[in-house]
C-alpha positions in Angstrom: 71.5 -10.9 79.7 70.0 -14.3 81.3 71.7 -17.9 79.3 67.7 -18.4 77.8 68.0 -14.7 76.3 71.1 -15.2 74.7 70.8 -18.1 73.1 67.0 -17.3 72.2 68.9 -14.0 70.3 71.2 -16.2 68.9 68.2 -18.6 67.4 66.4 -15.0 65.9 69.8 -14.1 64.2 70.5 -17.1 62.9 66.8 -17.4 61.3 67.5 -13.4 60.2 70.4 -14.8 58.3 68.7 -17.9 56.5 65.6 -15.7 55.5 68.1 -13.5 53.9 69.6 -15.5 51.7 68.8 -15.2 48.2 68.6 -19.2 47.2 66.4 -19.9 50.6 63.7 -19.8 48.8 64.3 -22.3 46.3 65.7 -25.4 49.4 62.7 -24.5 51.3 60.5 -25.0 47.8 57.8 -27.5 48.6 59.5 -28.1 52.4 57.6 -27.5 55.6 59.3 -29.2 58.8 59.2 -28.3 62.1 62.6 -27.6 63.7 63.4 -28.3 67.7 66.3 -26.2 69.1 68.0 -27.6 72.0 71.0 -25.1 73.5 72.0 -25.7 76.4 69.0 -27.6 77.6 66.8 -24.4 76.5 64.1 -25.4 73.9 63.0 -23.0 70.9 60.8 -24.1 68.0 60.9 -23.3 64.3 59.1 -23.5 61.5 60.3 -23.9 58.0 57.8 -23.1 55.2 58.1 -21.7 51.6 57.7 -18.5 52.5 60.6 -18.8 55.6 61.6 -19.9 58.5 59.7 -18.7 61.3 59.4 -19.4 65.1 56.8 -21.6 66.1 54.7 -23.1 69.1 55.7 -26.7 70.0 54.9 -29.4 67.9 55.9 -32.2 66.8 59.6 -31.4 64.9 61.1 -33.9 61.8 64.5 -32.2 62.9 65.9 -31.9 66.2 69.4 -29.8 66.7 70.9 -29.8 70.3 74.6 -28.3 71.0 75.8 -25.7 73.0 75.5 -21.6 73.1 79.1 -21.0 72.3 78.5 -23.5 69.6 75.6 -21.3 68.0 77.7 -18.6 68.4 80.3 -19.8 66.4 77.8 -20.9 63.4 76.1 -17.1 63.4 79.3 -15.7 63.5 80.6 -18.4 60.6 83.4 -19.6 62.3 82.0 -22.5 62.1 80.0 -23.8 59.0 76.9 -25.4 59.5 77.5 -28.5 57.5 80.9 -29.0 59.7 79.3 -28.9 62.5 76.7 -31.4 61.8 78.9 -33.9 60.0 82.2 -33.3 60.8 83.0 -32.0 64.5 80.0 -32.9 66.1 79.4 -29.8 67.6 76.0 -30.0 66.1 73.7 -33.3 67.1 71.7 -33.8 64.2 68.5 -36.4 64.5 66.3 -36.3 61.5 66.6 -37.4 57.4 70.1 -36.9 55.4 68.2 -34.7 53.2 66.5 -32.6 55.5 70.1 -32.1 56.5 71.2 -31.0 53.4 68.6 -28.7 52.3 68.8 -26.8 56.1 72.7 -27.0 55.9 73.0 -25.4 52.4 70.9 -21.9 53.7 73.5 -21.8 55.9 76.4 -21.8 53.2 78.3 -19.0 52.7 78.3 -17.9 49.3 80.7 -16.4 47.2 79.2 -16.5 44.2 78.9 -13.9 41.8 75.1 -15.7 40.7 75.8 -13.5 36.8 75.8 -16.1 34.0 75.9 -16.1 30.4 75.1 -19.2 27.9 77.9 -18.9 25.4 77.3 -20.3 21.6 79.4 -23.4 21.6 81.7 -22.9 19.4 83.1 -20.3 21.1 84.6 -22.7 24.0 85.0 -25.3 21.1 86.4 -23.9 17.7 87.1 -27.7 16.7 83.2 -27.6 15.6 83.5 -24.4 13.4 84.5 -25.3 9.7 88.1 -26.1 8.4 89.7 -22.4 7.7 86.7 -20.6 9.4 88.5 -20.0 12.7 91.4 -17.8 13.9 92.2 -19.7 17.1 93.3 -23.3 18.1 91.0 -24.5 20.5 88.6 -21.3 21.9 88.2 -17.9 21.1 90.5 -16.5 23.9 90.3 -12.7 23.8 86.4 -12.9 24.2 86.3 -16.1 26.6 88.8 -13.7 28.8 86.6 -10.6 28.8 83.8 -12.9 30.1 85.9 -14.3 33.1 87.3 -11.3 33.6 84.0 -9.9 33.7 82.8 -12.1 37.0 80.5 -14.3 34.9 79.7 -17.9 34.8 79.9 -19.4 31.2 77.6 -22.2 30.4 78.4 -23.5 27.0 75.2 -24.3 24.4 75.5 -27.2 22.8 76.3 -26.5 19.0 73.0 -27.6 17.2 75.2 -28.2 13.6 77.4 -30.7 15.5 74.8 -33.2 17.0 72.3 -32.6 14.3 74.3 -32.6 11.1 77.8 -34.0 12.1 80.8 -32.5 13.2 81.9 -32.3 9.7 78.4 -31.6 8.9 78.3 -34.3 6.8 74.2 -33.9 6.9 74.1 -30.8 5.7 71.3 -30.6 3.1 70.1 -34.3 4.0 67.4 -33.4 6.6 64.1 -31.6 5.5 63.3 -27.9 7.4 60.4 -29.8 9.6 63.3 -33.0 10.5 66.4 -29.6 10.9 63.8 -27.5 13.3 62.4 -30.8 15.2 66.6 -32.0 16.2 67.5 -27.5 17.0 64.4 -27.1 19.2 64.4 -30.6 21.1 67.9 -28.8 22.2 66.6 -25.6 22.6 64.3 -27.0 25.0 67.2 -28.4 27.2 68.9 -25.0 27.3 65.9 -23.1 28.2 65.4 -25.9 31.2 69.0 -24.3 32.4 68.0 -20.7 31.5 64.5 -21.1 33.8 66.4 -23.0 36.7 69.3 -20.5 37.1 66.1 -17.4 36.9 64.2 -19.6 39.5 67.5 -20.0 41.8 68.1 -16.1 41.7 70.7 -16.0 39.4 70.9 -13.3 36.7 71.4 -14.8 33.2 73.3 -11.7 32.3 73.1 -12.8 28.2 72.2 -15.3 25.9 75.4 -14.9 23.2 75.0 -16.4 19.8 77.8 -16.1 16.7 77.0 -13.9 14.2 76.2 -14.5 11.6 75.8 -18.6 12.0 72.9 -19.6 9.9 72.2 -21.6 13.7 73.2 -19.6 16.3 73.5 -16.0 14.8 71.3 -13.3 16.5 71.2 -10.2 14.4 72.8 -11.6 11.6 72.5 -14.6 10.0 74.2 -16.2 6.2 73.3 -19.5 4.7 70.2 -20.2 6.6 68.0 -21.1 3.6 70.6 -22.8 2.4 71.0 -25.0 5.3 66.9 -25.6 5.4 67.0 -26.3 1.6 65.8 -23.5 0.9 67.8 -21.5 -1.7 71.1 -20.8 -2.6 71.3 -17.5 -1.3 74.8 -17.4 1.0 74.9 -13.3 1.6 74.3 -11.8 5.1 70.9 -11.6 6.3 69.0 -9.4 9.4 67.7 -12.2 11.6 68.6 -14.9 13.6 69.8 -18.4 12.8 67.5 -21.1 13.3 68.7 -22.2 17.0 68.0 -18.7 18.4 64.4 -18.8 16.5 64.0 -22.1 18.6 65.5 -20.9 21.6 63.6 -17.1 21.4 60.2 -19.3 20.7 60.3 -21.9 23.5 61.9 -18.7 26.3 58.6 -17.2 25.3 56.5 -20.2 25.5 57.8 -21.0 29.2 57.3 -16.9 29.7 60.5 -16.0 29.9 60.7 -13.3 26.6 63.0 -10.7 27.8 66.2 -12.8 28.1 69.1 -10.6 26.8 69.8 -11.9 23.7 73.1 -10.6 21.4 75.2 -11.9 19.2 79.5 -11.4 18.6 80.7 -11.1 15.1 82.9 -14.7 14.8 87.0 -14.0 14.4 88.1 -14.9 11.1 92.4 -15.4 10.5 93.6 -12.5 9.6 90.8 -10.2 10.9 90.7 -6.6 13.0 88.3 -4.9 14.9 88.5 -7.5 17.8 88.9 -5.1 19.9 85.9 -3.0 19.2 83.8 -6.2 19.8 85.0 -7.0 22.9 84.7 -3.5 24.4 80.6 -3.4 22.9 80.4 -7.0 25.3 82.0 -5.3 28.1 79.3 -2.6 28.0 76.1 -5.2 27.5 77.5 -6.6 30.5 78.0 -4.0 32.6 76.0 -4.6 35.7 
């Protein structure tokens, strides 16, 4: 095998391995350069589009990479990561703008991630927001925060719509009229489902949406106090139905078409209480991959 074969084989495994990866797609969103290779004095072309990288006739590149064909065979090998070589050895000659740089660098990134997520109820993470008495644990809700770690997931925390829109004593409960209540839930709704749609857009799996049953906010099946909490009624007995979060959450998901996220709630722990385990094993199965 001639030098311009090998490093030309090189070039074609090394574009094999950015097509591959699963978050290409999004970096090359909206980004079309045109790439010069220079290895060892031999000159290839590529093309970066939103579709891929593909090789390309000569033209005019916005990115020129020169270094040598043991170099390249150290980056398709990844003994060598891309970004290193550009920024920190050298091995890499780099001539174009720091964010073409970045977005080419990070398709070369190994990546380790597990790319499962769930968006946790707040509360959860945070018991200081439940109500005095209302919580068997200091600061989170261990057992179930464990079973999602141990699980390979990624927790993103909601906000908790009671806290920031009633107080964190909820010292505004019964104050705010159903349209002013619904207007402060879904203008936070609206920032969660802005994280749901970028981590779908990215590739991610968003493995479940998990509320606290049965909050009169963030419950999913069950809900208890919700009319009370609108001004409603009076009526503090368990309900079928979510709290009003979800509703606002479930409504704007569907809006931005994104209607079959996994929604589910977990039963809250109260001091004292049993069938924790139960609960945790039914989250282990919804989460099964």
């Amino acid at each position: 095998m001639n030098q311009k074969t090998a490093s030309t084989d090189l070039l074609e495994c090394l574009r094999h391995m950015a097509n591959q990866r699963i978050t290409a797609s999004r970096k090359k969103h909206n980004w079309q350069r045109i790439i010069r290779w220079k290895v060892d004095g031999i000159t290839s072309f590529w093309k970066a589009t939103p579709s891929g990288i593909q090789n390309s006739e000569p033209e005019q590149p916005q990115i020129v990479l020169r270094c040598t064909r043991r170099t390249l065979e150290k980056i398709v090998r990844r003994e060598l990561p891309f970004f290193i070589a550009i920024w920190a050895t050298g091995d890499l000659q780099y001539q174009g703008s720091f964010s073409d740089a970045m977005r080419l660098g990070y398709i070369f990134l190994t990546d380790n991630r597990g790319r499962r997520v769930v968006f946790l109820a707040h509360c959860f993470l945070n018991t200081n927001t439940r109500f005095p008495g209302g919580c068997a644990f200091e600061g989170a809700t261990v057992p179930l925060i464990e079973t999602l770690l141990n699980s390979g997931l990624g927790i993103v925390q909601m906000p908790c719509p009671e806290f920031l829109c009633l107080g964190l004593e909820k010292e505004k409960f019964g104050e705010l009229s159903e349209s002013e209540l619904r207007a402060c839930f879904r203008k936070l709704a609206e920032d969660v489902v802005r994280q749901i749609a970028a981590y779908v857009e990215c590739g991610h799996e968003v493995a479940g949406i998990i509320g606290m049953n049965p909050s009169p906010s963030c419950g999913v099946e069950i809900t208890k106090g919700k009319g009370t909490m609108l001004g409603k009624d009076r009526d503090a007995s368990e309900k079928d139905g979510s709290g009003v979060f979800i509703e606002e959450l479930k409504s704007i998901a569907a809006e931005r078409g994104l209607a079959d996220l996994p929604f589910f709630g977990v039963r809250r722990i109260l001091p004292g209480e049993g069938g924790i385990k139960q609960r945790l094993e039914a989250v282990q199965r919804r989460l099964a991959k």
